[in-house]
PDB file of N, CA, C and O in Angstrom, chain B, residues numbered from 101:
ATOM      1  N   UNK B 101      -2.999  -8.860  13.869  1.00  0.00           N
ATOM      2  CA  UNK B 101      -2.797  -7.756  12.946  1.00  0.00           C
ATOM      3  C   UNK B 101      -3.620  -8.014  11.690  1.00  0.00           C
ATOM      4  O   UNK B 101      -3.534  -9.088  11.095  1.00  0.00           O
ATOM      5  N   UNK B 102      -4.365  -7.092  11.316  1.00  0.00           N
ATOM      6  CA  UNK B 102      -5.350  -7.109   9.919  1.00  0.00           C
ATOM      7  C   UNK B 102      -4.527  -7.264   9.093  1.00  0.00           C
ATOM      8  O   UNK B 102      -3.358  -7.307   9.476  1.00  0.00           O
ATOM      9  N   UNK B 103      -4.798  -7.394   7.786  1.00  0.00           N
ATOM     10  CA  UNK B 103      -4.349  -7.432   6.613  1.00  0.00           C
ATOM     11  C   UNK B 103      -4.336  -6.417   5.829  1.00  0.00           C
ATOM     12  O   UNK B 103      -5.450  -5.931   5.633  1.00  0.00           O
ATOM     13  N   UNK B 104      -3.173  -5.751   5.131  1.00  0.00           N
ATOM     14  CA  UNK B 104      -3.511  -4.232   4.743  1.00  0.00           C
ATOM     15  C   UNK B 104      -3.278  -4.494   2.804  1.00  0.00           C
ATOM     16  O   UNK B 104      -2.669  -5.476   2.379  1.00  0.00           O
ATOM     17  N   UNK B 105      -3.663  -3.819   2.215  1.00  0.00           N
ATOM     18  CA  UNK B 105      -3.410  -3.845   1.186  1.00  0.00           C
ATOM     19  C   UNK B 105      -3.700  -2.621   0.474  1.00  0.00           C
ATOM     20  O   UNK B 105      -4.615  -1.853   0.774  1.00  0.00           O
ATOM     21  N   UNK B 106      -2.632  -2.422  -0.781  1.00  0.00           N
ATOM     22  CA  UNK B 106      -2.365  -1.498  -1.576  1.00  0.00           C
ATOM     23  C   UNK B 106      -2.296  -1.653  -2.987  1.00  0.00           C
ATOM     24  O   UNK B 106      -1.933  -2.747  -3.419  1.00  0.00           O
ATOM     25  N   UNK B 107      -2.688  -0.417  -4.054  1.00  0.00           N
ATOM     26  CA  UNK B 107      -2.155  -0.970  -5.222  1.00  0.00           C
ATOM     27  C   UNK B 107      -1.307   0.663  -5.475  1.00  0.00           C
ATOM     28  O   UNK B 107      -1.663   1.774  -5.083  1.00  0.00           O
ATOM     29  N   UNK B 108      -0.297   0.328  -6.139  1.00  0.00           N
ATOM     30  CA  UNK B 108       0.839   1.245  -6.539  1.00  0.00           C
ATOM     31  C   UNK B 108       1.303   1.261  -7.752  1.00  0.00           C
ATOM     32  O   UNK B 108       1.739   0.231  -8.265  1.00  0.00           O
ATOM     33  N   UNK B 109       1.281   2.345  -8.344  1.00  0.00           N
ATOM     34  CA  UNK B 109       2.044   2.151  -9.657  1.00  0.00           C
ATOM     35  C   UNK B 109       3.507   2.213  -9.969  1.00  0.00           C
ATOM     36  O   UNK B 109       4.213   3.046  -9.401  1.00  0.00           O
ATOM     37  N   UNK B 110       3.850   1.626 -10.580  1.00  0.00           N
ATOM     38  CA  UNK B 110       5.450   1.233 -10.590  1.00  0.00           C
ATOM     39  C   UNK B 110       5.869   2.562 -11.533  1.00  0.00           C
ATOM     40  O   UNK B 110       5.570   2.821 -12.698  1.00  0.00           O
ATOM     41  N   UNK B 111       6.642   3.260 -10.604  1.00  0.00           N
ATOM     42  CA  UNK B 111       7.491   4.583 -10.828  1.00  0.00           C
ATOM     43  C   UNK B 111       8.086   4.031 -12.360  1.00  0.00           C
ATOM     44  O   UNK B 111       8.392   2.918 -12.790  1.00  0.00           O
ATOM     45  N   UNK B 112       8.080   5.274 -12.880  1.00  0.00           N
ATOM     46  CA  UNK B 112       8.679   5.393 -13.958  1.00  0.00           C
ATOM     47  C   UNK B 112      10.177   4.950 -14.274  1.00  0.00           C
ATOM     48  O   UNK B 112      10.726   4.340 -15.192  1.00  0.00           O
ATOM     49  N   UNK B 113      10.695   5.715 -12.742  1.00  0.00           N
ATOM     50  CA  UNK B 113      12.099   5.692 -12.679  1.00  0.00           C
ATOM     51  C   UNK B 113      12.503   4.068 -12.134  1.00  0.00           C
ATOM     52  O   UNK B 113      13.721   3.908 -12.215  1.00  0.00           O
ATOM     53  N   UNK B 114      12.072   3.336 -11.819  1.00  0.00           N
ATOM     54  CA  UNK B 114      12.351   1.985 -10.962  1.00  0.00           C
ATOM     55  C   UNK B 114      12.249   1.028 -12.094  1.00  0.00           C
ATOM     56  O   UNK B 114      11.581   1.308 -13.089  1.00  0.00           O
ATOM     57  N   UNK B 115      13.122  -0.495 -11.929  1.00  0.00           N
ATOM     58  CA  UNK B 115      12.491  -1.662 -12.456  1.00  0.00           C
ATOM     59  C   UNK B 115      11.293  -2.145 -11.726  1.00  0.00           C
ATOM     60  O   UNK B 115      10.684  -1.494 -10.876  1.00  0.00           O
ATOM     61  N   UNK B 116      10.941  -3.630 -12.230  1.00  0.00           N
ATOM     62  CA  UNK B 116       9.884  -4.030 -11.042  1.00  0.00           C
ATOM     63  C   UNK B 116      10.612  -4.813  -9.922  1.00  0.00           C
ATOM     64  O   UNK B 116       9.927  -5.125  -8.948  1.00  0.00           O
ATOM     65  N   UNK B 117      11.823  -5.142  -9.942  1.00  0.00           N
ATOM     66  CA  UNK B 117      13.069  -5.825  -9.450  1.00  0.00           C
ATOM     67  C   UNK B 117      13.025  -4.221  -8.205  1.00  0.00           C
ATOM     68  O   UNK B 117      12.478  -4.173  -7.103  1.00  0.00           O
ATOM     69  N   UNK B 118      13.547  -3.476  -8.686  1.00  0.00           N
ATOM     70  CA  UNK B 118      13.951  -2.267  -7.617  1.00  0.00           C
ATOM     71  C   UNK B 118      13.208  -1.714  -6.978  1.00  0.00           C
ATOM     72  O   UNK B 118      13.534  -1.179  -5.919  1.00  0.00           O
ATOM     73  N   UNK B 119      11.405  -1.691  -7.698  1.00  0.00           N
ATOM     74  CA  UNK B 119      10.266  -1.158  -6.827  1.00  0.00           C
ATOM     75  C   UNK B 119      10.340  -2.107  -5.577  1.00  0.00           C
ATOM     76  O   UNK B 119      10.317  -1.784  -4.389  1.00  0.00           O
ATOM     77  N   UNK B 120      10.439  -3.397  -6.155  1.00  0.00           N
ATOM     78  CA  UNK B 120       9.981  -4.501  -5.144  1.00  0.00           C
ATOM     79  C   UNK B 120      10.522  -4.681  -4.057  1.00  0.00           C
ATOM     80  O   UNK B 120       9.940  -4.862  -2.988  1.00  0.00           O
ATOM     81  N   UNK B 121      11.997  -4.637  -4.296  1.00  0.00           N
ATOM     82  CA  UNK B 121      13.117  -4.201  -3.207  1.00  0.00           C
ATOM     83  C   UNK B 121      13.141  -2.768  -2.034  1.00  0.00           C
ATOM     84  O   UNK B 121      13.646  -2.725  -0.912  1.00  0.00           O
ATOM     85  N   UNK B 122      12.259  -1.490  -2.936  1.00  0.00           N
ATOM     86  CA  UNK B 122      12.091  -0.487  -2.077  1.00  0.00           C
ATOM     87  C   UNK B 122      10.747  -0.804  -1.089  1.00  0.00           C
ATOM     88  O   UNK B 122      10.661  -0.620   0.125  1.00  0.00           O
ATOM     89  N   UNK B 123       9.760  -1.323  -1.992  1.00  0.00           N
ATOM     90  CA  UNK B 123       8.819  -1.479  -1.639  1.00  0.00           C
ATOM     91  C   UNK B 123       8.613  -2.774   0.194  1.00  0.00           C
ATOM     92  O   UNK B 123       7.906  -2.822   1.201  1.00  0.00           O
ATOM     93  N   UNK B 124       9.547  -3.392  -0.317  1.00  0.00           N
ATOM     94  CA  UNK B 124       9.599  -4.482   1.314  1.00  0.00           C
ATOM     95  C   UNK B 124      10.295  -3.708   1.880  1.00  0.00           C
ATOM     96  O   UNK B 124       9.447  -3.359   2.701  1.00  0.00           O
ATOM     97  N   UNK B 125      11.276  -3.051   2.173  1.00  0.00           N
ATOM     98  CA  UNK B 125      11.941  -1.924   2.828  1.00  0.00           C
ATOM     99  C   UNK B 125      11.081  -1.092   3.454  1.00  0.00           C
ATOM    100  O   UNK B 125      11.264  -0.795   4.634  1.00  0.00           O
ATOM    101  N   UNK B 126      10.178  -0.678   2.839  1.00  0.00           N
ATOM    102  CA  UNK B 126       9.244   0.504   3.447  1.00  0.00           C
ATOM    103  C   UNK B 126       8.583  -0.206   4.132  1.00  0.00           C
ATOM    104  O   UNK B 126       8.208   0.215   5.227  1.00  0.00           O
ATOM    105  N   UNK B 127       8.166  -1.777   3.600  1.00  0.00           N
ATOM    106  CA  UNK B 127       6.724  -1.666   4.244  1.00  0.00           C
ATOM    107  C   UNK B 127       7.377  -2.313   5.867  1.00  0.00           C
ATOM    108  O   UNK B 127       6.425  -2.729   6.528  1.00  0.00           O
ATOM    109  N   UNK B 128       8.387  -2.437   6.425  1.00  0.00           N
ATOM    110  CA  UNK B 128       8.953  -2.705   7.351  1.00  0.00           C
ATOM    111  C   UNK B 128       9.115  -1.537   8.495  1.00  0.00           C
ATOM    112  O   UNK B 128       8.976  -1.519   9.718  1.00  0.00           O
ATOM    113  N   UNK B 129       9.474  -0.583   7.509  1.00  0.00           N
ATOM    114  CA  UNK B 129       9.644   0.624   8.641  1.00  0.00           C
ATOM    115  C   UNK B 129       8.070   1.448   8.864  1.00  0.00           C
ATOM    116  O   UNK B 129       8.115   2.621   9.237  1.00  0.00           O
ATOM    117  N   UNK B 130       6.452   0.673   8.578  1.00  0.00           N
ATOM    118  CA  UNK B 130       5.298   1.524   8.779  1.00  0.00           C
ATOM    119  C   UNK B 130       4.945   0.886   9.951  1.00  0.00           C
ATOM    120  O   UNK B 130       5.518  -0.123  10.362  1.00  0.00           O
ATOM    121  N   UNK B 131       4.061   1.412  10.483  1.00  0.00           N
ATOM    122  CA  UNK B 131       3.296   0.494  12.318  1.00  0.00           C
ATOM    123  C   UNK B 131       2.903  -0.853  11.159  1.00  0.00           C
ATOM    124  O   UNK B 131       3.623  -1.829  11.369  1.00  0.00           O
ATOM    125  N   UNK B 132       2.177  -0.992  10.324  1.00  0.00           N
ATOM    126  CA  UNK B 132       1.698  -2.051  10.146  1.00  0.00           C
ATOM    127  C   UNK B 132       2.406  -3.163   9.649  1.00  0.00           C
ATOM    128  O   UNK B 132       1.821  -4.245   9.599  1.00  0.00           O
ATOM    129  N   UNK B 133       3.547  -3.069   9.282  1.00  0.00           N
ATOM    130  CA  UNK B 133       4.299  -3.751   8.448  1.00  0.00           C
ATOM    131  C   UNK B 133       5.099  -4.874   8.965  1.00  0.00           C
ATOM    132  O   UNK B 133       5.171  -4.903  10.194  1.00  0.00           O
ATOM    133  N   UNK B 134       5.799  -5.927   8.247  1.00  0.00           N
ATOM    134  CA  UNK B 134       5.304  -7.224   9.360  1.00  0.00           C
ATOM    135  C   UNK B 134       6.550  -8.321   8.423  1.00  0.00           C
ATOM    136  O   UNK B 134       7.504  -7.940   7.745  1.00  0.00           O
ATOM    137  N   UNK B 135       6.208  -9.387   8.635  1.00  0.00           N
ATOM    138  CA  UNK B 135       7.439  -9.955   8.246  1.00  0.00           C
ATOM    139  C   UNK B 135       6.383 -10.557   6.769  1.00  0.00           C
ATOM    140  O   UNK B 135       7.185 -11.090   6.003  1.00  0.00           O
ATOM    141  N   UNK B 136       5.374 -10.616   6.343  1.00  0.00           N
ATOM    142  CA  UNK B 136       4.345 -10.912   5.927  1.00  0.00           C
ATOM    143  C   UNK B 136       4.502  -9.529   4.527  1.00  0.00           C
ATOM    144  O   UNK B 136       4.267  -8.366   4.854  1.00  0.00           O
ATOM    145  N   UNK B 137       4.798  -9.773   3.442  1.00  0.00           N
ATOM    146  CA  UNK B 137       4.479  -9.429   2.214  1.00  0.00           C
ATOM    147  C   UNK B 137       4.295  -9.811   0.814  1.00  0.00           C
ATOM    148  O   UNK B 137       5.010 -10.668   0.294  1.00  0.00           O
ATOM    149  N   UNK B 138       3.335  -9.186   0.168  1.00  0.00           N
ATOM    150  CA  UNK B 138       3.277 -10.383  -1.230  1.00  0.00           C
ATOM    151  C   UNK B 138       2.925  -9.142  -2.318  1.00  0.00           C
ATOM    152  O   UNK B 138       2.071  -8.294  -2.061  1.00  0.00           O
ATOM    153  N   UNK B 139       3.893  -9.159  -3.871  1.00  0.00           N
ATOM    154  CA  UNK B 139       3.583  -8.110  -4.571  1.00  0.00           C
ATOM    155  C   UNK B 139       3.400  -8.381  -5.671  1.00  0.00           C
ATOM    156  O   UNK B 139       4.298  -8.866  -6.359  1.00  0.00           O
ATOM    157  N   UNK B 140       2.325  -8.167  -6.082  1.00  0.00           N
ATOM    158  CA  UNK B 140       1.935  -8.555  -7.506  1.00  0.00           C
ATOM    159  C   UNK B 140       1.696  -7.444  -8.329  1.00  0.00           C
ATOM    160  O   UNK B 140       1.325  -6.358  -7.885  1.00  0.00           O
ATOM    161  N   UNK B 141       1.904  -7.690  -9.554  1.00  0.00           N
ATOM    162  CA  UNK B 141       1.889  -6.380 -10.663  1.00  0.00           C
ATOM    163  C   UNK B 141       0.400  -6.495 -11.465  1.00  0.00           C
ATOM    164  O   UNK B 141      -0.451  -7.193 -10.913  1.00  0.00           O
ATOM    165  N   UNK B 142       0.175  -6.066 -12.298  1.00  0.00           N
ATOM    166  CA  UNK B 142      -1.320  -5.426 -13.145  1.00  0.00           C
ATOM    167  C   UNK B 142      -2.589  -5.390 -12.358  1.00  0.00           C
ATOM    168  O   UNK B 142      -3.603  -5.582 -13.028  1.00  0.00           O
ATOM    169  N   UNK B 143      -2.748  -5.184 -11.081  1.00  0.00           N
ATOM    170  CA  UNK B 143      -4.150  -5.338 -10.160  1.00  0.00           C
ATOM    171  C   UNK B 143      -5.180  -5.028 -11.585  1.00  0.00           C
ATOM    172  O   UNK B 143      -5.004  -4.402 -12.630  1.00  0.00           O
ATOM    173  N   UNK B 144      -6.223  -5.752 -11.059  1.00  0.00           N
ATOM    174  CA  UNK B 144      -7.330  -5.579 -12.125  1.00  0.00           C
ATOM    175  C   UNK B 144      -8.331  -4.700 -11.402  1.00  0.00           C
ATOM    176  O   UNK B 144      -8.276  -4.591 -10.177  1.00  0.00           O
ATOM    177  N   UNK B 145      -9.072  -4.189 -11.991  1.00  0.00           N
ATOM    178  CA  UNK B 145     -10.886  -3.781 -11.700  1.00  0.00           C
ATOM    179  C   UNK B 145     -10.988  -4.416 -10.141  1.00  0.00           C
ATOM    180  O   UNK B 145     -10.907  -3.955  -9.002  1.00  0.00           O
ATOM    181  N   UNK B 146     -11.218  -5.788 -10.770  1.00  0.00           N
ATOM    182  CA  UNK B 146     -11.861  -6.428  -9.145  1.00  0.00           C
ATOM    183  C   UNK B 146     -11.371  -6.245  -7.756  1.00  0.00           C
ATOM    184  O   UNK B 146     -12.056  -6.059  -6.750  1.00  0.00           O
ATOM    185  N   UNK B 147      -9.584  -6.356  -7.892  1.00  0.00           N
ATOM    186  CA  UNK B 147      -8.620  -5.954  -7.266  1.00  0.00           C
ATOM    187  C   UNK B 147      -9.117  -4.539  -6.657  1.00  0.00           C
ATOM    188  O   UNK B 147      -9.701  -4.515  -5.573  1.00  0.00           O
ATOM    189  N   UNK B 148      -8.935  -3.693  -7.188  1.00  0.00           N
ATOM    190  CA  UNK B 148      -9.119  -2.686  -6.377  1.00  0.00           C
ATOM    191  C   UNK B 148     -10.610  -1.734  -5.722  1.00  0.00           C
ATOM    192  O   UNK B 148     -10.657  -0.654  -5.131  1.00  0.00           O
ATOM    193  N   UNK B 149     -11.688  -2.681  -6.137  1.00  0.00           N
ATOM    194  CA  UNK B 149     -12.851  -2.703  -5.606  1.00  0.00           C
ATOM    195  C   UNK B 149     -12.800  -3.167  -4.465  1.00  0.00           C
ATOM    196  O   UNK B 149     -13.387  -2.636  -3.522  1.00  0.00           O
ATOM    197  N   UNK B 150     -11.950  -4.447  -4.341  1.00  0.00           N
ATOM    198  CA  UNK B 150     -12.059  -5.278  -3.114  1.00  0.00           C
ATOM    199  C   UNK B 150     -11.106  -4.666  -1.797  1.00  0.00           C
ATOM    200  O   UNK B 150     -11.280  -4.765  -0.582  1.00  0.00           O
ATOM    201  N   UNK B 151     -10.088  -4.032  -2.558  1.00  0.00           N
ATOM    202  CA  UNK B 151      -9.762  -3.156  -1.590  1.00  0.00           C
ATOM    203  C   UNK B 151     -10.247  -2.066  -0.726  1.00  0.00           C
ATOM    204  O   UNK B 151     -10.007  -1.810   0.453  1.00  0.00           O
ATOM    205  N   UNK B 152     -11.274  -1.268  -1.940  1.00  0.00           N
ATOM    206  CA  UNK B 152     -12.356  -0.131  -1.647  1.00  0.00           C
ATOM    207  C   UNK B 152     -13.843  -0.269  -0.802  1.00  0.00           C
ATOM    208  O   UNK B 152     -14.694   0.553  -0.464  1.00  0.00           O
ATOM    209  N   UNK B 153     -13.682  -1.896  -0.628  1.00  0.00           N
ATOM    210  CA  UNK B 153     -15.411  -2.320  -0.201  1.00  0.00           C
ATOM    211  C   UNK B 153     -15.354  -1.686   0.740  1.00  0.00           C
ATOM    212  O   UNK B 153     -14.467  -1.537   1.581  1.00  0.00           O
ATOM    213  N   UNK B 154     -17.136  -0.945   0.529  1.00  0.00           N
ATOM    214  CA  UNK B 154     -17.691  -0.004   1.608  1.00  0.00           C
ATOM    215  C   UNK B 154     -18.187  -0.852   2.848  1.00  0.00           C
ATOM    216  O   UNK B 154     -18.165  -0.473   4.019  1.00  0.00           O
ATOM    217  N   UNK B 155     -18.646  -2.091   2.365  1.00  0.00           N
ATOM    218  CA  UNK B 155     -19.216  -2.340   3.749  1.00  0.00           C
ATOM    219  C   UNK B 155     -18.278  -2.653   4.812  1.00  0.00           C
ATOM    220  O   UNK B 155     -18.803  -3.040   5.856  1.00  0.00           O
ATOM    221  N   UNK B 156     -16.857  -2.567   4.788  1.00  0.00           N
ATOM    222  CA  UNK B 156     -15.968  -2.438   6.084  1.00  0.00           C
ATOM    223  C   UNK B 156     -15.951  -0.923   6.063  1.00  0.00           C
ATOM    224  O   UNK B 156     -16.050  -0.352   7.149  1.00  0.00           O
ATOM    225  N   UNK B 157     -15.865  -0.388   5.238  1.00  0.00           N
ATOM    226  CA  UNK B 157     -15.968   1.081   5.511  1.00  0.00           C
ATOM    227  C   UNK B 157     -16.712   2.234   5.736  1.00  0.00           C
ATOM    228  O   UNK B 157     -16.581   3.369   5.278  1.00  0.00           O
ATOM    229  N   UNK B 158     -17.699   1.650   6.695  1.00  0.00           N
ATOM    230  CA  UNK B 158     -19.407   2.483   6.790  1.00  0.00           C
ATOM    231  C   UNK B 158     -18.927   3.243   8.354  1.00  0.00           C
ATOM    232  O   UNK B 158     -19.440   4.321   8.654  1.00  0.00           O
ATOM    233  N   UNK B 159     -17.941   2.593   9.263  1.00  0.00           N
ATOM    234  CA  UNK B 159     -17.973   3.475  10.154  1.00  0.00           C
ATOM    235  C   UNK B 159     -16.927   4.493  10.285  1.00  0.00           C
ATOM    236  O   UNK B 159     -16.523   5.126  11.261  1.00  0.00           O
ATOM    237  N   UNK B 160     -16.626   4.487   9.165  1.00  0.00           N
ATOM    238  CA  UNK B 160     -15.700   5.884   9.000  1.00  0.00           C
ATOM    239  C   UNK B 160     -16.467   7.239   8.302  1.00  0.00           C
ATOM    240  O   UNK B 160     -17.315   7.259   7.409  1.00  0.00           O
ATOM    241  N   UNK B 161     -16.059   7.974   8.794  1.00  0.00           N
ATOM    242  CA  UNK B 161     -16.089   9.285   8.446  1.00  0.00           C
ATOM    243  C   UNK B 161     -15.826  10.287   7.043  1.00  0.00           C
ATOM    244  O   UNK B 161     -16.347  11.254   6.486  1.00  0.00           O
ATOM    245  N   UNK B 162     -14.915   9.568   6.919  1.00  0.00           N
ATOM    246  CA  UNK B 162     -14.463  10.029   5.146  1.00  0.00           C
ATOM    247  C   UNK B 162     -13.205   9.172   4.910  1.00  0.00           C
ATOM    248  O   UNK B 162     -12.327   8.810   5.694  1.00  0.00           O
ATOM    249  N   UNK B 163     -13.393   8.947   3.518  1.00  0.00           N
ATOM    250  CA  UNK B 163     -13.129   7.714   2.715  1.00  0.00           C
ATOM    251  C   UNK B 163     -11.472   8.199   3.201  1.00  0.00           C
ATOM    252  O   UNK B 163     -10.661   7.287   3.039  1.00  0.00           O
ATOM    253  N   UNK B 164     -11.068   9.100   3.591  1.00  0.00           N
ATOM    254  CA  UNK B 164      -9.473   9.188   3.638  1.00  0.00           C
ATOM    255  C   UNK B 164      -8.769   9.003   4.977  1.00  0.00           C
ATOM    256  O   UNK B 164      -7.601   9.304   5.222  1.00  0.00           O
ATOM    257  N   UNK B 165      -9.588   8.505   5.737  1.00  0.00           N
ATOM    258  CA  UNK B 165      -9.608   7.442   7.134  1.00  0.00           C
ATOM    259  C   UNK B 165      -9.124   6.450   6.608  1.00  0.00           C
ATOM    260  O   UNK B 165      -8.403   5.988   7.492  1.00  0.00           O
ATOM    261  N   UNK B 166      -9.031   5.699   5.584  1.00  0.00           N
ATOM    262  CA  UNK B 166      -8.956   4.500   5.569  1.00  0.00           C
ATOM    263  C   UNK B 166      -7.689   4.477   5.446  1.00  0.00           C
ATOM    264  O   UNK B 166      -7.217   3.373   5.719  1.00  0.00           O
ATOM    265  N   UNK B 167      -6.616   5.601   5.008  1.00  0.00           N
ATOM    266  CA  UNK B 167      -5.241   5.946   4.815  1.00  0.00           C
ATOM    267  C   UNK B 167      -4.665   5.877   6.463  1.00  0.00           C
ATOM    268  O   UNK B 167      -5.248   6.287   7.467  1.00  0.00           O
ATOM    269  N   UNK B 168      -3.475   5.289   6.375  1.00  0.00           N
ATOM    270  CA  UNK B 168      -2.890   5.004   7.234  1.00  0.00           C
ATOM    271  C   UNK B 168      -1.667   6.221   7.121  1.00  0.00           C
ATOM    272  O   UNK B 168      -0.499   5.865   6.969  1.00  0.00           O
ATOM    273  N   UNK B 169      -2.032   7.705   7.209  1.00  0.00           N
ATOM    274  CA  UNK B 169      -1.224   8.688   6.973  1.00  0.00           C
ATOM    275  C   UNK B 169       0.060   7.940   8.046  1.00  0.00           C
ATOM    276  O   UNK B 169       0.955   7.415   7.383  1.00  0.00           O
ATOM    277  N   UNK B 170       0.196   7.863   9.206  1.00  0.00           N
ATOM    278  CA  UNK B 170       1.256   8.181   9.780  1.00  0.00           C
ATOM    279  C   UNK B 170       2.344   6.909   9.177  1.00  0.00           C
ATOM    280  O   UNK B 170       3.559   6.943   9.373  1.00  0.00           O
ATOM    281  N   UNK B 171       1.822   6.102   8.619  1.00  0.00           N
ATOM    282  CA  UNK B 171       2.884   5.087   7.972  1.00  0.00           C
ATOM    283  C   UNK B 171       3.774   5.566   6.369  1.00  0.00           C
ATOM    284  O   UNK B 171       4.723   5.189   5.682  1.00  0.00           O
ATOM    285  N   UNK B 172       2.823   6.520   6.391  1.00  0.00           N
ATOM    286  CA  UNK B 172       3.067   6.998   4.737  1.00  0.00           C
ATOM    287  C   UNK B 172       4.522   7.350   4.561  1.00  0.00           C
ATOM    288  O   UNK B 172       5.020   8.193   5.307  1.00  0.00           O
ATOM    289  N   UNK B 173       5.042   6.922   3.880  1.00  0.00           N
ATOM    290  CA  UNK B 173       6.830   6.912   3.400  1.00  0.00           C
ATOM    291  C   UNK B 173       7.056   7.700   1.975  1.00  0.00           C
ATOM    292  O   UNK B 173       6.284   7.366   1.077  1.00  0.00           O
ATOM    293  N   UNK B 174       7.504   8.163   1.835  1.00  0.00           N
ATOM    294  CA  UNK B 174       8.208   8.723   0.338  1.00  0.00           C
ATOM    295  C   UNK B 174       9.495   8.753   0.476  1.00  0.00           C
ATOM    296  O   UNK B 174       9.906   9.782   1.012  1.00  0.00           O
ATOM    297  N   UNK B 175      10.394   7.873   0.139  1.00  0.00           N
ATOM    298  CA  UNK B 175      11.903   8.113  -0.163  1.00  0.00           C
ATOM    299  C   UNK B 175      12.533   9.213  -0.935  1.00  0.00           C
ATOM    300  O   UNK B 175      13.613   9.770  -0.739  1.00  0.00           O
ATOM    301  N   UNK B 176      11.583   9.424  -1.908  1.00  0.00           N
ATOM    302  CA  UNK B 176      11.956  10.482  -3.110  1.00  0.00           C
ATOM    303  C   UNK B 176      12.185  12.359  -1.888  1.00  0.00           C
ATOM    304  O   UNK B 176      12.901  13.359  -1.932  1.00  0.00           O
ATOM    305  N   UNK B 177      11.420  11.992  -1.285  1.00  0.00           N
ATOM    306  CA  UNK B 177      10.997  13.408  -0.391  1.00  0.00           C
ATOM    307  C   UNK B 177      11.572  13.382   0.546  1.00  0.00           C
ATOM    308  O   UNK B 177      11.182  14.222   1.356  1.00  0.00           O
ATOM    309  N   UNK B 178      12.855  12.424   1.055  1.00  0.00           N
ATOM    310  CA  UNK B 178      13.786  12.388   1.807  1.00  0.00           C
ATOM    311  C   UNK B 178      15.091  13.349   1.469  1.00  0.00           C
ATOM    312  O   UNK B 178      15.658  14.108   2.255  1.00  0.00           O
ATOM    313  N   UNK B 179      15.394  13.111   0.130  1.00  0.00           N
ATOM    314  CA  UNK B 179      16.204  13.105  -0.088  1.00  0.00           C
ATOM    315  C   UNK B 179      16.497  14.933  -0.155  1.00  0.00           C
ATOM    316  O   UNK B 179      17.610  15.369  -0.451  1.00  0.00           O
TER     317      UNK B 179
END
């Protein structure tokens, strides 16, 4: 299994205690999600370049391939 990574901004409404707690929750119930998580707060610049590098991403089609729609969760939109 690849390695997936994200950066998220911590809801207004949440601590970083309660994001973190929703946040391993979700990432359990997506196809990719794994016993394997690590969450760190202020991603920098570099951080999310390295997430964005094109050269894994030349054989896609449009940059919104790289979204893993069918894992996509919103709790808020459950409710």
């Amino acid at each position: 299994m690849a390695d997936g990574h994200a950066a998220i901004e911590l809801p207004p409404h949440l601590s970083a205690l309660q994001f973190d707690e929703l946040a391993r929750e979700c990432w359990k119930k997506g196809d990719w999600g794994g016993p394997r998580i690590e969450i760190k707060d202020n991603a920098d610049r570099g951080w999310i370049e390295y997430m964005l590098k094109p050269w894994q991403k030349s054989g896609l089609e449009d940059w919104s391939d790289c979204i893993d729609w069918e894992s996509l969760h919103n709790p808020i939109a459950d409710t």
